[in-house]
N, C-alpha and C positions, 0 to 999 in steps of 0.2 A: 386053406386060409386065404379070406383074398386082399391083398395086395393093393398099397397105392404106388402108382405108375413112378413120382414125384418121389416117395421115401418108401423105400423098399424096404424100410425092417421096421413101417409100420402095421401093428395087430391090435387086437381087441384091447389091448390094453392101453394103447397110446391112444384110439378114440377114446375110451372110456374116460381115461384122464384129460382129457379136451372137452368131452361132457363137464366133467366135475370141477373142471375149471383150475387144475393143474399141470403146470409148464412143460411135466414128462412123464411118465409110465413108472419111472421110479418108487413114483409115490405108494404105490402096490407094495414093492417090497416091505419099507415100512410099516404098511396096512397089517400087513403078514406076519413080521416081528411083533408090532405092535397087540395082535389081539394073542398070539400066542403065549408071550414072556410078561404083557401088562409091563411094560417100559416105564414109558412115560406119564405121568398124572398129572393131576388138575393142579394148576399152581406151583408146580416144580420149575427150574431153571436150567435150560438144555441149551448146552453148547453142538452146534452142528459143523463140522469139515467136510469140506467139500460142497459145499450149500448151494451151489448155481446146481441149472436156474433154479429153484428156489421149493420146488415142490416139498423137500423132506422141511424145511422152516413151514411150509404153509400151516404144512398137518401137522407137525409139531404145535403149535401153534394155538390150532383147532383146540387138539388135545390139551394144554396148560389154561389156556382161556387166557381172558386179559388181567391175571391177578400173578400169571406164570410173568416168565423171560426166556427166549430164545435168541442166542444169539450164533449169526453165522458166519465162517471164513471160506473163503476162497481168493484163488488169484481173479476170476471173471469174474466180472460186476451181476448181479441179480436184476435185470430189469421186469419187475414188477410190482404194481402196490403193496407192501405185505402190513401187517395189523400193524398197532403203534406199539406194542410189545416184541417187535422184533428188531434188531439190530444186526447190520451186515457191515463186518470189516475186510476191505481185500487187503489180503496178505497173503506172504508164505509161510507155508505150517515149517518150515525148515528156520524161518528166519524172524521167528516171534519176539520179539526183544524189544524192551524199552516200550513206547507210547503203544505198542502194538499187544506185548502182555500184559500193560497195564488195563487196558483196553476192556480185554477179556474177563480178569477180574479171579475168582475163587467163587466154594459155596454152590458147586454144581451138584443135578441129584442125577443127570444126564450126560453123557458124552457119545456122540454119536459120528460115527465115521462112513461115510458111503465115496472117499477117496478112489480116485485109480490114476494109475500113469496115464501118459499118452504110451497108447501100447506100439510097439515096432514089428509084432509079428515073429518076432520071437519068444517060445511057447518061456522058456529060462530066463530068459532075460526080464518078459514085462513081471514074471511073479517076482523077480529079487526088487524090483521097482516097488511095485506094488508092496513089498515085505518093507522095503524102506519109510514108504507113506505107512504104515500099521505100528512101526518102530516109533515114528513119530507123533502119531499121533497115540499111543499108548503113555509115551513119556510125559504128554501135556496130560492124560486123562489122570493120570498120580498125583499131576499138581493139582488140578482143582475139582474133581472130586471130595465132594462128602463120604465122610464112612457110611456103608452101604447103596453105596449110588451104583449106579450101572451104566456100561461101557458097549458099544453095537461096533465093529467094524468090519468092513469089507474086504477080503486078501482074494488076493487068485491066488490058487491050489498050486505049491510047486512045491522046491526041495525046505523052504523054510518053513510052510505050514504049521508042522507040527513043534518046533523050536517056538513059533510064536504064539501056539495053541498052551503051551509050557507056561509060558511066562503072564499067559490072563490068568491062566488056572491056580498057578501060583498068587497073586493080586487081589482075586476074588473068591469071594466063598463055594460060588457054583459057577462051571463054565459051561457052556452048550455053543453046538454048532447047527445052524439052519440053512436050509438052501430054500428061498423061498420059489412056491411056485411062478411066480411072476417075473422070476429070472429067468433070461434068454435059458435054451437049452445048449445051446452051445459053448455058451460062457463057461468060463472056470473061474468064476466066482461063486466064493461062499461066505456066509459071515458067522463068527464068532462073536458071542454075547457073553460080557462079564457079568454077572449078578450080584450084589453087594460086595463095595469095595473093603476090603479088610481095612 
């Protein structure tokens, strides 16, 4: 694989999405979910966490058309044009409350989570992080979820996993787990996908 000097853990995927005229390589994973599970449709309302930079709103987006809504949270701001059917609030998913839930709203057919810690290099430590972002962002997919809407989120692989794997499976009619190809190999990310919210 060859290699830029400047970003050493750029690969075909991070040109490709610079071709396609999205912010990060990301957007593959999505790609991936997307034609496997048929996520998201035309005119649905998709809540996105973690949305910087922006790529899973773009495609989301793409995918709803401009009759959809996508709206995205993060702490870091998205700098780039994104359609007029998109809306970015920076917040914390821990601390949604007040002008911030209101904000958000109810009436999703989408919730969609590509969160992660800042990782420390501890293999235990960043998954209970990460299990904490998946808790959290599970809690808000209850609230505003439609019956039968569907849930995507991102965990690294540790002692919680399967506790968390429990508790979609329990929420939703069908649960599945993907690793898409377009994830690092060395990651221990994987995502779990709810399929119609009870």
């Amino acid at each position: 694989m060859k290699q830029n000097k400047n970003n050493p853990w750029e690969d075909h995927y991070t040109r490709q999405a610079k071709k396609e005229k999205f912010p990060a390589r990301s957007v593959f994973k999505l790609k991936e979910l997307e034609e496997k599970f048929t996520i998201i449709k035309k005119n649905d309302k998709v809540l996105d966490l973690g949305c910087a930079p922006g790529s899973w709103l773009l495609y989301a987006a793409q995918v709803t058309g401009p009759a959809g809504q996508v709206t995205g949270i993060d702490l870091k701001p998205v700098d780039m044009k994104l359609p007029l059917w998109v809306t970015v609030i920076s917040a914390d998913i821990f601390e949604l409350e007040g002008r911030f839930r209101e904000a958000i709203g109810v009436g999703y057919q989408v919730v969609l989570s590509d969160m992660a810690p800042s990782t420390t290099g501890r293999k235990d430590m960043d998954a209970y992080r990460s299990y904490n972002l998946c808790m959290a962002a599970f809690a808000l997919a209850k609230e505003v979820l439609d019956e039968g809407g569907c849930f995507v989120c991102k965990i690294f692989q540790g002692g919680e996993f399967n506790s968390f794997k429990e508790l979609v499976k329990a929420g939703f009619t069908s649960c599945r787990i993907f690793k898409p190809e377009s994830s690092r190999k060395a990651s221990r990310e994987i995502y779990i996908i709810g399929i119609g919210k009870k």
